[in-house]
N, C-alpha and C positions, 0 to 999 in steps of 0.2 A: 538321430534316427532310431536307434534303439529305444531311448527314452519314451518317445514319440508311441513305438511298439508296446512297449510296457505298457504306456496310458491307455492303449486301444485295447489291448489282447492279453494283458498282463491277469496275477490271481485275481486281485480286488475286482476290476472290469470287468471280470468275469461272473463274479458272483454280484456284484450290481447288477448286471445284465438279468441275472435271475430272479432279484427280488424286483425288478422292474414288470417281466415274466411272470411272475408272479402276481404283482397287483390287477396284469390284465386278464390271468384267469379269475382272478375275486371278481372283478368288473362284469364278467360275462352272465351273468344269472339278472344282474341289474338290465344290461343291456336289453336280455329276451325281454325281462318287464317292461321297458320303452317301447321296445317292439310289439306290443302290444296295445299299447297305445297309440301309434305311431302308424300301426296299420290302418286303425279304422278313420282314425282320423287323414291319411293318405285316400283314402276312396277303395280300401283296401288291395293297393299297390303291393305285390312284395317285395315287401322290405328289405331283405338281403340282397336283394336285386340291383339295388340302386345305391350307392357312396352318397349322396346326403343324406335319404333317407337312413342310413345306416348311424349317418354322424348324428343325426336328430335325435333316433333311440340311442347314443352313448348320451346324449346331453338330460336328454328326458332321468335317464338312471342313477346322474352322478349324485344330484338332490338326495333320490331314494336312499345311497351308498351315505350319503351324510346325516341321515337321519338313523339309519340300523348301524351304526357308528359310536349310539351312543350307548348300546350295550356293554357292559361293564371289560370283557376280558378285549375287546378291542385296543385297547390300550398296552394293556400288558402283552398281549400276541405281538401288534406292530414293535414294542419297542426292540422285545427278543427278535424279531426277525432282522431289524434294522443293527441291531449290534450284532449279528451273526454274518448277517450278508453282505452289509452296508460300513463295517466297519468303525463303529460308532464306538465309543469308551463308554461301559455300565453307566459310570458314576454321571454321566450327564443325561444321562434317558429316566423318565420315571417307570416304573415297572409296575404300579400300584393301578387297580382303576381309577379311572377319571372322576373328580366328588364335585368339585365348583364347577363353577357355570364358565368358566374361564378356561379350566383345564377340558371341560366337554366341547367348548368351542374347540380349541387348538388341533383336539384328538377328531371331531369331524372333519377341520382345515387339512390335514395330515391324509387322512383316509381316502377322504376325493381328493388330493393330489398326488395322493401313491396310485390309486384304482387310475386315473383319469389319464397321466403320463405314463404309468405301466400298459392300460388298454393302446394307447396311439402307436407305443414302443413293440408291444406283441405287436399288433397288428404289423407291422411294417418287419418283423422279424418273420411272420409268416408270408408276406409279399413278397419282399424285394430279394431275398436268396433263389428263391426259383427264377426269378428275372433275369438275375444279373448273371444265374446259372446261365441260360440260355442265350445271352448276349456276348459272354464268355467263349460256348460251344459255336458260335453262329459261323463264323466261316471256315469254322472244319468238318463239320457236322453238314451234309449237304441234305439231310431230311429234313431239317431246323430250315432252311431257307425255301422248303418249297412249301409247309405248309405253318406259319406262323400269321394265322388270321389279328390277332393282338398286335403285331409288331407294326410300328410307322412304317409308311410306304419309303422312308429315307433311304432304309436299307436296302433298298434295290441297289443304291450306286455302291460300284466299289469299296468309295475312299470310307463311307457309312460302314461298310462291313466291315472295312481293315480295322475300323474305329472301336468295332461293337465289345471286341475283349476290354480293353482300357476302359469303357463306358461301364460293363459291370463290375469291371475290379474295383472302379472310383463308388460303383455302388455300395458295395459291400462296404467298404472303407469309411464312407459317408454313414451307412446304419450302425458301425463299430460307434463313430466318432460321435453320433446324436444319444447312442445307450450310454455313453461313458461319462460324455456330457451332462446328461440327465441322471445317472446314476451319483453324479460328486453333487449333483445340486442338491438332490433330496439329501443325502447324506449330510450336505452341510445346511440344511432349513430343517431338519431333525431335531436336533437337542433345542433350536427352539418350539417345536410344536409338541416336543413329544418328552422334551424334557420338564423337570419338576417345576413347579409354581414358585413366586415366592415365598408364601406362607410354607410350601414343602419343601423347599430348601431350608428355614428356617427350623422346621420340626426335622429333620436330619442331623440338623446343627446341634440342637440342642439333646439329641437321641447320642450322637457321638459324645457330647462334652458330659453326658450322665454316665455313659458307659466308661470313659477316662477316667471321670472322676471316682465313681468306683473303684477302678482298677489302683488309682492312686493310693485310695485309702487301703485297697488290700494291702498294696504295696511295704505305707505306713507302719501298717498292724504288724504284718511282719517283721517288717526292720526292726520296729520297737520291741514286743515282743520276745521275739525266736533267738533276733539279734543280742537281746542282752543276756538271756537265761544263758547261750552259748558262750557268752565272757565271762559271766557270774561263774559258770560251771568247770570253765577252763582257769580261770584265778582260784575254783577252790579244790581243786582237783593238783593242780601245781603247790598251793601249799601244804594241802595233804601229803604230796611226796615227800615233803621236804622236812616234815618233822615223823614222819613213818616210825622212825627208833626210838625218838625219844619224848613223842608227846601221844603215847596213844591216844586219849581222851578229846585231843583236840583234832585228829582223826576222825574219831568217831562223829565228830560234831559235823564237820566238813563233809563224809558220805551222806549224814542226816542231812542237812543241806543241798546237798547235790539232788539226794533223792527228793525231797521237797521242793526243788526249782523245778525238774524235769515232768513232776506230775502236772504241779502248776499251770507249765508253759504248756503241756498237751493240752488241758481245757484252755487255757487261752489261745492257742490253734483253733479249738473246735468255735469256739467264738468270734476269731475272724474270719474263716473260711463261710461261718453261718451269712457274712456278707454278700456271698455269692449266692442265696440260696432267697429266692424268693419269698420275705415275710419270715424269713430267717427259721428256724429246723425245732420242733420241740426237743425240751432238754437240754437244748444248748448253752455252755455255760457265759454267766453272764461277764460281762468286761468288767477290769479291775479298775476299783475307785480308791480317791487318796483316802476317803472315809472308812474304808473297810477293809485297805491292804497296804497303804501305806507303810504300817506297822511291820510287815510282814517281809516287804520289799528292801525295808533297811536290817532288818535280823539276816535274812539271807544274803545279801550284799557284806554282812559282817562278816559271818561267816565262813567267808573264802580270807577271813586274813587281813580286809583291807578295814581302816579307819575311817568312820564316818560319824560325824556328828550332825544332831539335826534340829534345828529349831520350828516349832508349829509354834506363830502366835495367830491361829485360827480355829476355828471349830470347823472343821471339816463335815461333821452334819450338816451344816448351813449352806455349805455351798452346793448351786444346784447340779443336778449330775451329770448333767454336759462337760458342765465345769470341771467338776470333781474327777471324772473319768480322763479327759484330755488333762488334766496338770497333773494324774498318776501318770501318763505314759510321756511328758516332759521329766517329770524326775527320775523317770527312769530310765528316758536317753541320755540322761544328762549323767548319771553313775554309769551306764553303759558307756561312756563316752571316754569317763576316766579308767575306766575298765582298759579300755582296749589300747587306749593313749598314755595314763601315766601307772598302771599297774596299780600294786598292794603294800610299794613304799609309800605312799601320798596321802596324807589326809585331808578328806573331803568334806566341806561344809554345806551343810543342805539348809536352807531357809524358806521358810512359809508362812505368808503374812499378810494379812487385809489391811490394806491401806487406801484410806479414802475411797472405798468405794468399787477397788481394785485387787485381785487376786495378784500377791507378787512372790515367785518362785526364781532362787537363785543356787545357781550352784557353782561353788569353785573350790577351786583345788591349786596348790602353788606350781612353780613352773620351775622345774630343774634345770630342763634343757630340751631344743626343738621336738624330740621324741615325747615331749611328755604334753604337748599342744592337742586339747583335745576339739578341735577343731579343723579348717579348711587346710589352717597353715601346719598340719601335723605333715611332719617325715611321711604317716606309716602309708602305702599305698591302698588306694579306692575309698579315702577317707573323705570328709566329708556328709555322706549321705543323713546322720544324723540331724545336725545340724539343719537339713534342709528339710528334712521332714517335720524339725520343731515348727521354724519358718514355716511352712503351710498350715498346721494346726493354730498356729497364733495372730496369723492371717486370715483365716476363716472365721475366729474368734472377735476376733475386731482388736486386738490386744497388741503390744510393740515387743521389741526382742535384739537384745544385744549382746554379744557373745565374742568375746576376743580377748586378749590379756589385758591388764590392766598393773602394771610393774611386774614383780615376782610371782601373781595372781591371772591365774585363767579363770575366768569368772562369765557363767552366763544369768542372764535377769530377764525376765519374763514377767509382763505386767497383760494381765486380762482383764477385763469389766466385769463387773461381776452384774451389773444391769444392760440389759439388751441383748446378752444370750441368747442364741438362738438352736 
């Protein structure tokens, strides 16, 4: 019973009731227009006078209502009214004007049946309350029965009178149950008339997965980036402590270093950030290449202390700078990785080499013990993300990617095309 109540009288019921209320006040400017037409063509009858004629001018107007329907904000008004009132989820209403001829059908389908079911639902919200009032009042109200020219002659008898309350209570309850009813219907024939297209669902789809995919690569950038200079800078900063007494000079090399990563990395901040920035920002510095920093990435990498050896059998001129760009910031996950994983006891072998046709980048490092795994199976916690961000880059590349121990050897290899870049 309660249930029952809620479905009649509850919030939602409620505010259907009004967007119902609603569509019948839209309807009525239509209607006068039928009524107009509707007179002359009647022998000029009037028209408010008579319930067919009345139904005529609602039928003459709903046409008119489907045709000024195709005005651009109709669309976007109904869907807002219909997620506010109606209860509808955003994400399944289109909220844009109507463009195809497919979407402008739906949104006239939509219009004359919000106007068309809202008019019949007003209407009888304006009738049948004062009726049922009065059927309600009837056999207490003794002025109600002496002059009620509207009411069936029924009501003369008794058992009619005793009846006439229950009659308009069941009224009332019958116009709850027709608004509430009509009110879930449109609700649920909404998201298809009023929601997106296929084609605009599709250009949604692909407006999300461009926006991800940005966010992705900001993501990327940073990890690569920020992320390594902050291990670079903490390896060389640790072993700065640690010879403070007795090796000045190699102090001095390690702040020089430190302050040379940190400027670094702030232009290469302003250059990922320029991601977000529509057509990217003048003066923004440019991304680092294996052609033009390479050199640079492995001095500072030294710097803090750790051993790296590194072989180019490439000209790095030559490769294009797609290329060039994405296999600096693999070799530089890939030291960031021992960075963070096996420290500034280990030495690192770095390799770079064209082969057949193929950009091939390797990097390893020997494996002491589980703590020194620079990968998924490392101890250290939230580890991993490197790794997956090579993985995307070598995956967008069209290129393969292997990365796990291999005996005493943590070894990653990375083979890119160096034809069909894109």
């Amino acid at each position: 019973m309660r249930r029952a109540a809620r479905l009649l009288f509850g919030r939602r019921a409620r505010l259907r009731w009004v967007h119902l209320i609603l569509g019948g006040a839209l309807a009525m400017p239509y209607v006068l227009v039928g009524s107009v037409i509707i007179g002359p063509a009647a022998g000029g009858t009037n028209v408010f006078g008579s319930l067919p004629l009345q139904l005529a001018s609602f039928g003459v107007g709903l046409p008119l209502a489907a045709v000024t329907s195709l005005f651009p904000l109709t669309r976007p008004l109904e869907a807002a009214a219909v997620r506010w009132l109606c209860g509808v989820d955003a994400d399944r209403l289109a909220f844009g004007p109507a463009r195809t001829r497919g979407e402008k059908g739906r949104t006239a389908g939509w219009f004359t049946l919000h106007l068309g079911v809202g008019g019949i639902i007003a209407g009888m919200s304006l009738a049948v309350p004062p009726f049922a009032a009065v059927l309600i009042l009837l056999p207490v109200v003794a002025g109600l029965r002496g002059t009620r020219p509207a009411l069936p002659e029924v009501f003369d008898h008794p058992w009619a009178l005793a009846l006439a309350p229950v009659a308009g209570a069941a009224m009332l309850v019958a116009l709850a149950g027709c608004a509430a009813g009509s009110g879930a219907l449109l609700a649920r024939w909404a998201p298809a008339l009023l929601g997106p297209s296929p084609e605009g669902r599709l250009a949604a789809a692909e407006a999300r997965a461009a926006d991800l995919a940005v966010r992705n690569r900001l993501a990327r950038e940073l990890h690569d980036s920020v992320g390594h200079a902050l291990s670079a800078v903490t390896l060389q900063a640790s072993a700065a402590r640690r010879v403070l007494d007795s090796d000045p000079e190699f102090v001095r090399e390690a702040l020089a270093a430190i302050e040379d990563t940190t400027r670094r990395t702030v232009g290469e901040l302003d250059a990922v950030l320029g991601v977000l920035r529509e057509g990217g920002a003048p003066g923004t510095a440019p991304a680092p290449t294996l052609a033009a920093d390479l050199d640079g990435l492995l001095r500072r990498t030294r710097a803090g202390g750790q051993r790296v050896t590194a072989t180019v059998d490439a000209d790095p001129e030559s490769l294009p700078p797609l290329l060039s760009r994405e296999g600096y910031r693999i070799v530089q996950e890939g030291l960031s990785n021992t960075l963070k994983h096996a420290g500034d006891r280990v030495t690192v072998d770095v390799r770079i080499a064209v082969v057949d046709g193929w950009l091939e980048i390797t990097v390893e490092n020997p494996v002491t013990g589980p703590a020194t795994l620079t990968g998924p199976a490392s101890s250290r916690p939230g580890g991993g993300h490197g790794l997956r961000g090579i993985a995307d880059r070598v995956r967008l590349l069209g290129g393969t990617m292997t990365a796990g121990p291999a005996g005493q050897t943590w070894r990653l290899h990375v083979r890119l095309p160096m034809k069909g870049t894109a």
